[in-house]
N, C-alpha and C positions, 0 to 999 in steps of 0.2 A: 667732475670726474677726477682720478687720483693715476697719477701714475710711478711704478717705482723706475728710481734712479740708480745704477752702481756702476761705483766706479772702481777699474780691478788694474792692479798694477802688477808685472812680473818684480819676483823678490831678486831676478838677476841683473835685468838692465832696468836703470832708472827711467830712463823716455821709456818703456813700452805699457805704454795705458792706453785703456780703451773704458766706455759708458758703457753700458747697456741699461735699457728701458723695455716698459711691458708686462703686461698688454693693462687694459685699464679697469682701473675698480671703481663703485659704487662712495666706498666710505674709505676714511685712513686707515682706520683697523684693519678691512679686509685686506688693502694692500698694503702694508706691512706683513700680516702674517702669508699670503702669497708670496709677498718674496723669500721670508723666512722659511715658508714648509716648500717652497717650491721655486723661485728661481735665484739663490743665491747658492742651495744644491746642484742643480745645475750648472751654472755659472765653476762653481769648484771643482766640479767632475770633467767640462770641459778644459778648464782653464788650470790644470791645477797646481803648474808654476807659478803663479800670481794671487794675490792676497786682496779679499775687498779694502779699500784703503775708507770708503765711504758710500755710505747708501741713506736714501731717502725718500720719499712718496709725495708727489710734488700736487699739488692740486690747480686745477684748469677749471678756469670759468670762462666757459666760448659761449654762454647766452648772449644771444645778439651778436654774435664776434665770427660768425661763420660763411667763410665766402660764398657768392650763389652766382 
């Protein structure tokens, strides 16, 4: 499973950053373009003092890795 990564910093104060992640995808393409066509829009309409500094779609392999 792929999940995207962003990280958004405001352009006025340097400490203020924060990640955001979500929700999960199938393949990397689909999340990359997810985040593109839809939460890095987001992300700027919320946030829109703050500039993505960095994003990525990270992949998770939890076969066998899942607590019970």
């Amino acid at each position: 499973m792929w999940t995207p990564l962003v990280l958004m910093c405001s352009m006025y104060v340097t400490t203020d950053c924060a990640t955001y992640g979500g929700p999960i995808f199938k393949t990397e393409a689909s999340c990359y373009q997810g985040m593109e066509d839809i939460g890095l829009p987001y992300l700027r309409q919320k946030f829109p003092s703050h500039i993505a500094f960095a994003k990525k779609c990270v992949y998770w392999d939890v076969k066998d890795k899942i607590d019970t």
